[in-house]
C-alpha positions in Angstrom: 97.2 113.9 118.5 93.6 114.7 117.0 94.0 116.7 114.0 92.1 119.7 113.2 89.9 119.3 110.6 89.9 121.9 107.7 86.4 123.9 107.1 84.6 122.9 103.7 84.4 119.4 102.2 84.3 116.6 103.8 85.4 114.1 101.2 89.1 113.7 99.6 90.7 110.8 97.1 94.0 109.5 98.2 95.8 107.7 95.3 98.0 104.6 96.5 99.1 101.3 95.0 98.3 99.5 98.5 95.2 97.1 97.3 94.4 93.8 97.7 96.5 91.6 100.2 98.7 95.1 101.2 95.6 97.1 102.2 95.2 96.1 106.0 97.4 98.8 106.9 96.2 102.0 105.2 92.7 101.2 105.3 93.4 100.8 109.2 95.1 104.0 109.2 92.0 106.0 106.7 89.4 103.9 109.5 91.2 106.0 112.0 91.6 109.1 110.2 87.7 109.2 109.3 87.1 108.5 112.9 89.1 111.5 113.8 88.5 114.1 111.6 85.1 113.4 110.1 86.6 113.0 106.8 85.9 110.4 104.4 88.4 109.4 102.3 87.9 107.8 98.7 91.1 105.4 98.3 91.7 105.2 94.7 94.0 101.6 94.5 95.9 101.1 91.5 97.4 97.6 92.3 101.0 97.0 90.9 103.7 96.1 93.3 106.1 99.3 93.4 103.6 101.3 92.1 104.3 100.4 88.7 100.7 100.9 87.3 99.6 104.0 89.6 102.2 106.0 89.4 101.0 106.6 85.2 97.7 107.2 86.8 99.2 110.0 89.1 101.3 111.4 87.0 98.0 111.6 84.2 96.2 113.3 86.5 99.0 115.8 87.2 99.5 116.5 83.7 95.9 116.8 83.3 95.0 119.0 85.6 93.1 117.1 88.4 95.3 116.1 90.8 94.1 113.8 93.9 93.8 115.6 97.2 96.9 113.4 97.8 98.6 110.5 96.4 101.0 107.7 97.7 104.8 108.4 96.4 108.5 106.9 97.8 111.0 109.6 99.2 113.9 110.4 96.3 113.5 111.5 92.7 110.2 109.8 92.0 108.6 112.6 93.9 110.9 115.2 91.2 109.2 113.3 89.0 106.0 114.2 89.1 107.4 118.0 89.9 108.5 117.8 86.5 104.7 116.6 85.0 103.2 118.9 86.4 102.9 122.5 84.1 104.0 124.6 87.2 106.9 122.1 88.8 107.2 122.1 92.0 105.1 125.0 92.9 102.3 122.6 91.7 102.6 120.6 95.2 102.6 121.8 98.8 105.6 122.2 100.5 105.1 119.9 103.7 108.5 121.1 105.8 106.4 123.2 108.2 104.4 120.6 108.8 106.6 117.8 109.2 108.2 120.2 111.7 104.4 121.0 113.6 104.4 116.8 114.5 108.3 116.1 114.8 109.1 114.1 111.7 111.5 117.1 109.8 114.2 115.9 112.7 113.6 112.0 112.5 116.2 109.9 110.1 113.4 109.7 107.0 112.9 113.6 107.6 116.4 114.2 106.7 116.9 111.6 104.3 113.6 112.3 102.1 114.7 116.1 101.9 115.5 117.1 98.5 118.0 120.4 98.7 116.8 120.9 102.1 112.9 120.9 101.7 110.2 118.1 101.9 107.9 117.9 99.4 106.9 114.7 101.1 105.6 113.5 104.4 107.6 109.7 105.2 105.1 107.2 107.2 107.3 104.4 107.2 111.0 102.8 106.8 111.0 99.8 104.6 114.2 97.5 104.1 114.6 96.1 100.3 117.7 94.2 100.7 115.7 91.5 103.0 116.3 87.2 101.4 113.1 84.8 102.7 114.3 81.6 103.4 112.1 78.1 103.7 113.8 76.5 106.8 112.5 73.2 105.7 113.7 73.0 102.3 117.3 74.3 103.5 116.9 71.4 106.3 116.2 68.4 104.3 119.0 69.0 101.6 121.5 70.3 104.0 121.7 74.0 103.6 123.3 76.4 105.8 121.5 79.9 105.8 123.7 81.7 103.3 125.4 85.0 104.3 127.4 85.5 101.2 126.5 85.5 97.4 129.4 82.4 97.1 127.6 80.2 99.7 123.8 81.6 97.9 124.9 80.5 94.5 125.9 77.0 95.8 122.7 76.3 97.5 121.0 77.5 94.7 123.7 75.4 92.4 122.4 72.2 95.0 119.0 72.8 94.7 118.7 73.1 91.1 120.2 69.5 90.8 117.6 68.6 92.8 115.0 69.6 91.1 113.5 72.5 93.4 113.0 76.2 92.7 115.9 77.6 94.2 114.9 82.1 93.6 111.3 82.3 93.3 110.4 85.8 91.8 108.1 87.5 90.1 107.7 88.6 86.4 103.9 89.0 86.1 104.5 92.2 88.1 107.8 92.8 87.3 109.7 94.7 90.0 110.9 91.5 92.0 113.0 90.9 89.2 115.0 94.2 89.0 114.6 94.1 93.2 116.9 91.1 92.7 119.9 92.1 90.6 120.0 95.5 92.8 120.2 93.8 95.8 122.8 91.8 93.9 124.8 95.0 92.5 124.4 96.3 96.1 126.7 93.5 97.5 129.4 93.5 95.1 129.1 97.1 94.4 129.2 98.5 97.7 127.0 101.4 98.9 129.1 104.3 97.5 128.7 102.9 93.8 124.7 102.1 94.7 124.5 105.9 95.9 126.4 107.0 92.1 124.1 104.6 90.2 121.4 106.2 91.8 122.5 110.1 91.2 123.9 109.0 87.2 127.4 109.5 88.2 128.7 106.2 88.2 130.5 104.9 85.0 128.6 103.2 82.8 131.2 100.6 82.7 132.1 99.7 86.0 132.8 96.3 86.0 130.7 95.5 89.4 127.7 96.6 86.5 128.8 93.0 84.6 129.7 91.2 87.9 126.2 91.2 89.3 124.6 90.6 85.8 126.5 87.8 85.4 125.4 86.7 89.3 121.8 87.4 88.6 121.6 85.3 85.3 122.8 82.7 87.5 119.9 82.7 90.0 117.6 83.0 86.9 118.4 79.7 85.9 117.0 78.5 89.2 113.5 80.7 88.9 110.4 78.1 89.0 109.2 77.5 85.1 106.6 79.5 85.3 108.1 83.3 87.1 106.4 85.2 84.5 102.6 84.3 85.4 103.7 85.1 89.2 102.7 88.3 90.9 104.9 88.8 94.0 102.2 88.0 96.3 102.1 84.5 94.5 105.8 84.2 94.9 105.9 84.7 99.1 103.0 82.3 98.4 105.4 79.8 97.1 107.9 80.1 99.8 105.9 80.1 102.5 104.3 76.7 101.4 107.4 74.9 100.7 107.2 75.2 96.9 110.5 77.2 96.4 113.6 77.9 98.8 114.5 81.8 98.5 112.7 85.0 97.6 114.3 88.3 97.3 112.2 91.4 98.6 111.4 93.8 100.6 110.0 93.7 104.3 106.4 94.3 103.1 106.6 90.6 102.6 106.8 90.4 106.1 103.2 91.7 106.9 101.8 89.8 103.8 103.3 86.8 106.1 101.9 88.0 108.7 98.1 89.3 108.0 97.7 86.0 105.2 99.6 83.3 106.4 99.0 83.5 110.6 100.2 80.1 111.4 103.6 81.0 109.9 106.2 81.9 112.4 109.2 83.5 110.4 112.7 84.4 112.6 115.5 86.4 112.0 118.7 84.6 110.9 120.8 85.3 114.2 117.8 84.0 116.4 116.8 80.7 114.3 114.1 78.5 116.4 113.7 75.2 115.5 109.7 75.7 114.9 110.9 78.1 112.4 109.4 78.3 109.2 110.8 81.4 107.3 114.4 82.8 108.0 114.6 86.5 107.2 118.1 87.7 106.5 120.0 90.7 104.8 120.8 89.6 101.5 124.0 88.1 101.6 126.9 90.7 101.1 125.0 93.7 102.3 125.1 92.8 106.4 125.3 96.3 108.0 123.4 97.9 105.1 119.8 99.4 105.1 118.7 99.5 102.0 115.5 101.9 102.5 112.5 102.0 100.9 110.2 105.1 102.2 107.0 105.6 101.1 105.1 109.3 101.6 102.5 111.4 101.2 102.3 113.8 98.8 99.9 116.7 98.9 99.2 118.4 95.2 97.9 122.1 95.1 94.7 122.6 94.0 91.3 123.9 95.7 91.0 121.3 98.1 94.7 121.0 99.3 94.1 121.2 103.5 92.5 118.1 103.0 95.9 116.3 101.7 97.4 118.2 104.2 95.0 117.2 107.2 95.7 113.5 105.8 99.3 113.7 105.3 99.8 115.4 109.2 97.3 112.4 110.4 99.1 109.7 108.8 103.3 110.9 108.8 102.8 111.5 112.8 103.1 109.1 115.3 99.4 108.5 115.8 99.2 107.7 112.3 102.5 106.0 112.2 101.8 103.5 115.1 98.5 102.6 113.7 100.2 101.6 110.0 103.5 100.3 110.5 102.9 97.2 112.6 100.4 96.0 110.2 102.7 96.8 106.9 105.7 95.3 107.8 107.9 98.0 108.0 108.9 100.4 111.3 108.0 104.0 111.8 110.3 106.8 111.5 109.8 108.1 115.3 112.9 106.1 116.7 111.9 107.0 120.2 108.4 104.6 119.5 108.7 101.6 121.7 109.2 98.3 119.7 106.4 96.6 121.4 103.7 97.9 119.0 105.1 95.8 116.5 103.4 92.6 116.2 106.5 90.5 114.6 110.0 89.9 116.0 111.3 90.6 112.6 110.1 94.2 113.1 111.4 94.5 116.6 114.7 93.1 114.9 114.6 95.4 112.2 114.8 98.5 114.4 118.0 96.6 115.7 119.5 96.7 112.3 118.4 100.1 111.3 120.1 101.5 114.4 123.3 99.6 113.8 123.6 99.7 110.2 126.9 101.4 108.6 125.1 102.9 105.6 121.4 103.2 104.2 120.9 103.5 100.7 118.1 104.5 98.5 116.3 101.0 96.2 117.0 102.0 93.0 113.7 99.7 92.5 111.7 101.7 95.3 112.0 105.4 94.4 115.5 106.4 94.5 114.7 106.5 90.1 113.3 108.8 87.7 110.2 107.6 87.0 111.6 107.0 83.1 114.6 105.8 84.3 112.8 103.1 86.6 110.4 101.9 83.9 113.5 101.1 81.3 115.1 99.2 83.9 112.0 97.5 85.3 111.5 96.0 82.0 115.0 95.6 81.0 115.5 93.1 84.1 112.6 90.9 82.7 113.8 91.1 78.9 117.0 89.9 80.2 116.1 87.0 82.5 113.5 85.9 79.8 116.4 86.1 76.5 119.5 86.0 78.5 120.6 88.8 76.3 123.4 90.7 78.3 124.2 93.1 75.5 120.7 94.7 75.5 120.9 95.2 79.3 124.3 96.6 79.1 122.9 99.3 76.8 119.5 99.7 79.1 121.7 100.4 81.9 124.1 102.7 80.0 121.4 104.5 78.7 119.4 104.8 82.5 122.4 106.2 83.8 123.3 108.8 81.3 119.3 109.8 81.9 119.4 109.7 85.4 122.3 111.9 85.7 120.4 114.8 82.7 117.6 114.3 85.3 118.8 115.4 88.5 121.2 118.2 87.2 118.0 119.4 85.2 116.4 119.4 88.3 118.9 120.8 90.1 117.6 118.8 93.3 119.4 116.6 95.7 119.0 114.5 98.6 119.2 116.0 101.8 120.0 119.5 103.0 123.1 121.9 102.2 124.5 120.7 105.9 123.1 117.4 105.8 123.5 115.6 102.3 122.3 112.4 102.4 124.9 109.7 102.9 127.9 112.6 103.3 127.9 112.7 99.2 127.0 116.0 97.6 126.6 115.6 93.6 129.0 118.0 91.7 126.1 119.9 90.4 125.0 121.0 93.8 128.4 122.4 94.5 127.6 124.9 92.5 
C-alpha cells in the first residue's frame, strides 16, 4: 500500500516514548514512511519506559493548545485521558474508525478491543504481551532450578537463590514501571482475569483479599531484588539477566527485541521448546498460562491545522505495510492475524502468535494503558514506595484510593471498551447499561 500524501506541508512531529535502545523499530517504520510519502517526520522522544515522562509532555501540549501532528498512546483509557485534557474532549482528536476500516484493522482483534463504546480514537500497530518472566538458563542450571510455572515453585527458586547469594527478581526502580509491571502480573495470577478486568474498570472491591494476597507475594520477591533496583532503568535490568548477573525479570515482550537488536549472540527460547544452547527462557508468568495480557500501543491523531498529516502517518504505520516493517524489530506481533509468521525474526515471536491464538482470555496491563493517566501515576509510585518502606498500609490506601478514581473516571466519561455488540472480554460496565 503507498499512501497518498496530503497537499500542503511536508513536515509533521510525532510524539513517542520509543528512544534510545527501543528506537530501531519506529525510526525503521518513519525511514519507510518518508520514503513513501515524501514526508519528513520530526520524532519528538521523551524516554521513560511506559511512557511515564511523555505522556505529561503530551498531555501539556493538549492542554496548551499545540498538539503534535500525532503522538504515540496505548489502546484503553489512557487515550480518554488525554480526551479529557483537552478543552474540547474528544472532539479535540480525529476519529480514526473510517480509516482503520479503509486498511482492514477496524475488523482485526486490536480493532475491536481498542474501541471505546464502539469508535476508535486510536489506530493499534502492534500486540504486546506484559505477563512474559525472562529466565537465565544458566543460573537455573547450576543451582538446580526447574523453570517455574507457578508462583509456589517461583517463590522457592527465588527462596534458593537468595540463600545463595544471587539476585533472584531483577527489576527496575530508576524508571519505575517494572516494579508495578510485577505485582500486576502477580495480582493477575491469583486474581484471575475477571477481577484484573474489574480493577481495571473501578468496580472491583477495594478489599478483595487477592488485593493483599499478591502484595504479600510481591514483597516477597522484593526481598530478592539486587541492592541496588533503584539506580536500574529496565534496559539495565534485561542487561543484568542476559549476562548472568540476576535469574528472573518480569516484563513485557519489548524486552524481547532489546534482546534481540543489543544482545545478537543471545539465543532466548520459549519454555515448552528449551534447547540446550539456550540462554534466556521466556515463559508466561507463572499462574497466568492461557492468558494474554495485552499491551497495544497506537497512534493517535489530534485536530488541528495540520491533522492529514497524523492521519497520512497513522494509515502508513497501523496497516500492514507499516505493521510488517515495525513489529519484527519491536518485539511484539502485528494485529493482521492472516501476516505470515516468517517476518518475524525470533522464535519467541513466532511462538507468541501461538499463544495469542490459543489463549482463553486477554486482558488489558493495568501498567500499559488499561489506567487513567492519574490513576497510573499513584500506583506507579505507590509500587516503588512500597518495595522501598515495605509499608503495606500505605499501598492498601493507594490502591483503594486508584480504584474508587478509576471507577469516577470511566462513568464520567461514559466510555467503555469495545462496541455495544462486542464489549471487550463479554463484560459490559453497569454504567453502560444505561
Amino acid at each position: 500500500m503507498r499512501p497518498t500524501p496530503p497537499a500542503g506541508p511536508k513536515k509533521m512531529t510525532f510524539y513517542t516514548w520509543w528512544a534510545g535502545l527501543e528506537r530501531f523499530a519506529i525510526d525503521a517504520v518513519i525511514g519507510n514512511f518518508t520514503k513513501a510519502t515524501g514526508i519528513q517526520v520530526e520524532k519528538t522522544a521523551v524516554p521513560g519506559g511506559a511512557g511515564v515522562n511523555a505522556k505529561y509532555a503530551i498531555i501539556a501540549l493538549i492542554m496548551a493548545g499545540k498538539p503534535p501532528e500525532a503522538y504515540q498512546v496505548h489502546c484503553g483509557p489512557e487515550m480518554i485521558s488525554y480526551f479529557m485534557a483537552a478543552p474540547h474532549g474528544k472532539d479535540d482528536f480525529v476519529d480514526l474508525t473510517d480509516v482503520a476500516t479503509d486498511i482492514g484493522l477496524i475488523n482485526t482483534p486490536a480493532g475491536q478491543v481498542c474501541q471505546l463504546a464502539g469508535r476508535l480514537y486510536s489506530a493499534p500497530v502492534n500486540l504486546h504481551r506484559a505477563n512474559l518472566i525472562f529466565m537465565n538458563k544458566k543460573i537455573l542450571d547450576k543451582y538446580g532450578i526447574k523453570p517455574p510455572t507457578t508462583l509456589d515453585e517461583l517463590t522457592a527458586a527465588c527462596s534458593k537463590l537468595k540463600a545463595a547469594g544471587v539476585p533472584c527478581m531483577v527489576q527496575a526502580g530508576a524508571d519505575q514501571f517494572t516494579v508495578l509491571h510485577l505485582w500486576e502480573q502477580i495480582f493477575l495470577a491469583v486474581a484471575g482475569p475477571d477481577k484484573f478486568i474489574q480493577f481495571m474498570y473501578g468496580t472491583i472491591d477495594p478489599n478483595d483479599p487477592s488485593i493483599k494476597q499478591a502484595t504479600d507475594t510481591f514483597l516477597t520477591f522484593v526481598d530478592t531484588f539486587p541492592s541496588d533496583w533503584m539506580a536500574l532503568d529496565w534496559t539495565s535490568a534485561v542487561d543484568r539477566v542476559v549476562k548472568g548477573n540476576g535469574a528472573f525479570h518480569v516484563d513485557g515482550d519489548w524486552a524481547v527485541g532489546l534482546i534481540y537488536n543489543v544482545y545478537p549472540g543471545t539465543k532466548m527460547c520459549p519454555i515448552d521448546s528449551i534447547t540446550p544452547d539456550c540462554d534466556i527462557i521466556v515463559a508466561p508468568f507463572p499462574g497466568t498460562q492461557g492468558i494474554y495480557n495485552m499491551v497495544i500501543d497506537a497512534v493517535g491523531v489530534p485536530k488541528g491545522p495540520n491533522q492529514d498529516l497524523g492521519i497520512t502517518f497513522a494509515k502508513y504505520f497501523a496497516s500492514k505495510d507499516g505493521q510488517k516493517i515495525f513489529n519484527p524489530l519491536k518485539g511484539s506481533i502485528a494485529d493482521y492475524p492472516d501476516l505470515p509468521t516468517d517476518i518475524y525474526p525470533t522464535n519467541i515471536q513466532k511462538w507468541e502468535v501461538q499463544q495469542y491464538a490459543s489463549s482463553k482470555k486477554q486482558v488489558f496491563s493495568l501498567t500499559h494503558g488499561a489506567l487513567f493517566s492519574d490513576v497510573w501515576s499513584k500506583l506507579l509510585s505507590g509500587a516503588v514506595l512500597l518495595a522501598q518502606t515495605k509499608q503495606t498500609s500505605m499501598w492498601y490506601s493507594t490502591v483503594n484510593d486508584a480504584i474508587k478514581l478509576e471507577l469516577s473516571l470511566w462513568q464520567q466519561s461514559g466510555l467503555y471498551l469495545g462496541s455495544p455488540t462486542s464489549p471487550f472480554a463479554g463484560y459490559l460496565p453497569p454504567w453502560a447499561k444505561k
